[in-house]
C-alpha positions in Angstrom: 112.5 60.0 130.7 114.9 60.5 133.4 116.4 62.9 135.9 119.4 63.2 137.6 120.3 64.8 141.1 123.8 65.1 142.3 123.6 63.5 146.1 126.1 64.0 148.8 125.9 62.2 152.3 128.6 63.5 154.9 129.6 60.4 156.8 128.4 60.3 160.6 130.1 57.6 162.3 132.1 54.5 160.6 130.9 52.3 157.5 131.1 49.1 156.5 130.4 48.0 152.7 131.7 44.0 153.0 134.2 43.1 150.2 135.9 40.2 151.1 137.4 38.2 154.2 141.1 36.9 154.8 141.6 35.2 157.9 139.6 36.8 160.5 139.5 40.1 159.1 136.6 41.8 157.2 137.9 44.3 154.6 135.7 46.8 153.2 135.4 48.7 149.9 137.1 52.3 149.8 133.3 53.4 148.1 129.6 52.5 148.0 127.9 50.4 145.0 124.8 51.7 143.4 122.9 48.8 144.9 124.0 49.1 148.4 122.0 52.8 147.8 119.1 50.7 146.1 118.8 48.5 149.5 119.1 51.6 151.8 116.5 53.2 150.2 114.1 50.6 150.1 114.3 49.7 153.4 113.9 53.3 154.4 111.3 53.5 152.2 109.4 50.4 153.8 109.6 52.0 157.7 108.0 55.0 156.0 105.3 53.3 154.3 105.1 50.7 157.5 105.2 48.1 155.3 107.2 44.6 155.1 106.7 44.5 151.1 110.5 44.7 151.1 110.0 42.7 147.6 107.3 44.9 146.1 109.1 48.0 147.3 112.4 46.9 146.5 111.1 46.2 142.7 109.4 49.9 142.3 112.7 51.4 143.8 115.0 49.3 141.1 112.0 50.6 138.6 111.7 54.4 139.1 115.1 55.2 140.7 118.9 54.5 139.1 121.9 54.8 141.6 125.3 55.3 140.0 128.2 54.1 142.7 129.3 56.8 145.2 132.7 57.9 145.8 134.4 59.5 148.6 135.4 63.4 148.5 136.7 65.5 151.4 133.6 68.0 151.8 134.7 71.1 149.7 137.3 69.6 147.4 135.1 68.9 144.7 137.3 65.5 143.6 136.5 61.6 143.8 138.7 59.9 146.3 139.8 56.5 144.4 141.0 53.3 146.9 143.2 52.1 143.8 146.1 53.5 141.7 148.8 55.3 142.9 147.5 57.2 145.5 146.4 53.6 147.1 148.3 54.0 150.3 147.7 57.8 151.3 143.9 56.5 150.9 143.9 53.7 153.2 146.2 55.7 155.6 143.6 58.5 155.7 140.5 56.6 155.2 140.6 53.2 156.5 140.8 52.2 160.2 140.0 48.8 162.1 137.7 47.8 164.7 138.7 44.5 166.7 135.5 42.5 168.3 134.7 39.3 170.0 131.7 37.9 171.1 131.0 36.7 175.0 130.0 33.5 176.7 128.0 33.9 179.7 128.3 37.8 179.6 132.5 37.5 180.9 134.3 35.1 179.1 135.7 34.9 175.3 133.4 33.0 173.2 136.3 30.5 171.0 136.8 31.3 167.4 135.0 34.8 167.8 137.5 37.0 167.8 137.3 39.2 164.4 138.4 42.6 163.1 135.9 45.1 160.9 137.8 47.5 158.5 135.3 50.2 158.1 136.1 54.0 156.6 136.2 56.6 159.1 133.9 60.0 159.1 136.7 62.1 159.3 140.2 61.5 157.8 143.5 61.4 160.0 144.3 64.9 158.7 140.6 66.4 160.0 139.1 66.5 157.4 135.1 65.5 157.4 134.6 63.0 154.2 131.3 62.5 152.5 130.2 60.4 150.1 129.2 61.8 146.1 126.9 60.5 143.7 124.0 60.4 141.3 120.8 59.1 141.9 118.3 59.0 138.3 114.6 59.4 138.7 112.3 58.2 136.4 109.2 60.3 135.2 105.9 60.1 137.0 108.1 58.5 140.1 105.8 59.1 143.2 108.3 57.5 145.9 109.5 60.5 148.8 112.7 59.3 148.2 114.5 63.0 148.7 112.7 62.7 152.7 113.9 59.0 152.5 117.8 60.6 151.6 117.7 62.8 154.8 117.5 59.1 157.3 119.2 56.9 155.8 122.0 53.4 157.1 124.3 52.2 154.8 126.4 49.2 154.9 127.3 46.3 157.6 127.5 46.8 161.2 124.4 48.8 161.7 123.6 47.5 165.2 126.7 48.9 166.4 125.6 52.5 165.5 127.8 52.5 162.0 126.7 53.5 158.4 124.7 56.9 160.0 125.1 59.6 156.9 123.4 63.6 156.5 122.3 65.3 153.2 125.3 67.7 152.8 122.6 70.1 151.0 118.8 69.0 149.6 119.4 67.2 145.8 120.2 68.6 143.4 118.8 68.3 140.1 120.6 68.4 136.8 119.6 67.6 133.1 122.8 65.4 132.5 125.4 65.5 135.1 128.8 66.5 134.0 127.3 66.3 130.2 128.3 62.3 130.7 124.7 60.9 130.9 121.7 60.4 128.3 118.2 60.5 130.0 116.2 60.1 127.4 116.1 56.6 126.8 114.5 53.7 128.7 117.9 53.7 131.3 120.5 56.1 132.1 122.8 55.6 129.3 126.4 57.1 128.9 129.9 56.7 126.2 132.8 55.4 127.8 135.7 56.6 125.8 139.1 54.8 125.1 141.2 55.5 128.4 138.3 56.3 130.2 138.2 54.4 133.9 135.0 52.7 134.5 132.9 54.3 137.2 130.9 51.4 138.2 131.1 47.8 138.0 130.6 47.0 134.2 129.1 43.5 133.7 131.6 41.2 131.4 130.9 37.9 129.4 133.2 35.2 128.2 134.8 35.8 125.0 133.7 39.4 125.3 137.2 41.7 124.1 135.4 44.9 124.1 137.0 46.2 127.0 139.9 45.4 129.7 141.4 46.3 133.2 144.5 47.8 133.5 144.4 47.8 137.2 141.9 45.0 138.1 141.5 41.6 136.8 137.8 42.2 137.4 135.4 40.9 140.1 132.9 38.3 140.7 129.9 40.0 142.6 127.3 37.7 145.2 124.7 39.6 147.2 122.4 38.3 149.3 118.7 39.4 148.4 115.3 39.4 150.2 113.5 36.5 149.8 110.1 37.4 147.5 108.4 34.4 148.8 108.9 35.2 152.0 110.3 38.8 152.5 113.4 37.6 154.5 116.0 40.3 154.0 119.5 38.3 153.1 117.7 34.7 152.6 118.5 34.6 149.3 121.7 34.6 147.3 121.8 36.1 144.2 123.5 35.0 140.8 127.2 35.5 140.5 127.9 38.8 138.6 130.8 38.4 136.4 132.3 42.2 136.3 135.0 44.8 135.4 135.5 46.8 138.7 135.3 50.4 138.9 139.2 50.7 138.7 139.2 49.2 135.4 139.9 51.0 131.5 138.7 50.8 128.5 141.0 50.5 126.3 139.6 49.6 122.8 141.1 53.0 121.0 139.0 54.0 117.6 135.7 52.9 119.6 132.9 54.5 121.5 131.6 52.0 124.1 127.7 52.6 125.0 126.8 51.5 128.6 123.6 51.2 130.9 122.9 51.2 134.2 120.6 48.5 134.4 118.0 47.9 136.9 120.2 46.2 139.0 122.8 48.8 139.6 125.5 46.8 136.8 126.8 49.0 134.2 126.0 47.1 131.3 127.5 47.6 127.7 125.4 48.0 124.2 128.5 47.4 122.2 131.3 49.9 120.3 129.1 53.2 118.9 131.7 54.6 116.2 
């Protein structure tokens, strides 16, 4: 019912994907969620088709595409770059740089309270090396979207305005039956098996009371995006409902169970229960 293509996107100039703010500082993630790919696309996919359906479009994308979350990986190395664990510092050293703004009054003079500083990733790492970012998008069969020309112009993230979130196809898609031998594509969503020990790869939706899994690194995350209006087709109008999540950093740790997880429509890993 579904197949997957590898997808890399070598990072053009800086990116933005909003996390959180502390004072007057921005921070970003160190990776891309699946539905920050979702809203890309459809927007991409709405300058193509001239339309404003942002709605209607956005609903066939979640529909006949999946998007697992993308990682970053210095082009050649063939390895995920992780923002957490051990190797935490050497990533933001090499990875994350600063951009300090303000806005003007009367074209010469600081506007008050403006002043604010962007973290964004950088295109090319301290050492020189160019970074791109690695993933898997799912297509459903008898999808008729031109998704693979709407891969090759695609903006990611915040900060677009300023020239930021520009990304190239590495090399056209890739197709694969299951990628990595970790995904079944035969059922009505992507579905995977999380083993015991086994880090989460996406951000796994959680419930009270649920024991199932637990972080290790990560006390998990609540997730609010903001969401185009389908009454009136204003993008970021609407908030959407608070997702209550393990982060990607986080392990299951149940041992003697097989967890089963989906990635739902929208982007959340979502689990079936133990398979044994």
């Amino acid at each position: 019912m579904w197949k997957a293509y590898s997808l890399q996107l070598r990072l053009e100039s800086p990116l933005h994907i909003g996390l959180r703010k502390i004072g007057n500082v921005q921070m970003t993630r160190g990776y891309v969620p699946g539905w920050v790919l979702w809203g890309a696309f459809t927007a991409r996919l709405c300058r193509d088709l001239g339309s404003q359906e942002y709605g209607a479009v956005g609903k066939r994308v979640r529909e006949e595409l999946a998007f697992s979350h993308f990682f970053l990986d210095r082009l050649g190395a063939g390895q995920r770059l992780l923002p957490w664990g051990p190797t935490a510092p050497e990533f933001a050293y090499q990875h994350l740089h600063g951009v300090t703004n303000t806005a003007l009054r009367n074209g010469s003079t600081k506007e008050d309270g403006s002043l604010h500083e962007t973290e964004c990733l950088l295109p090319v790492s301290r050492d020189g090396k160019a970074v791109v970012l690695c993933g898997h998008i799912f297509e459903r069969k008898g999808c008729e979207l031109n998704w693979r020309s709407a891969a090759e112009r695609l903006s990611l993230g915040g900060e677009r305005s300023y020239g930021w979130g520009k990304v190239s196809l590495v090399a056209p898609p890739e197709g694969s039956l299951s990628p990595a031998g970790e995904w079944d594509l035969d059922r009505a969503r992507p579905f995977r098996r999380l083993a015991p020990e086994e880090a989460v790869g996406g951000h796994l939706r959680r419930w009270l009371g649920d024991d199932s899994v637990m972080s290790c690194r990560d006390e998990g995350e609540v997730i609010v995006r903001r969401m185009t209006d389908p009454e009136k087709g204003q993008f970021g109008k609407k908030i959407s409902e608070p997702e209550f999540c393990w982060a990607p950093s986080a392990t299951f740790v149940k041992k003697g169970e097989v967890l089963g997880i989906e990635l739902n429509e929208a982007g959340f890993w979502e689990h079936e229960g133990p398979i044994r």
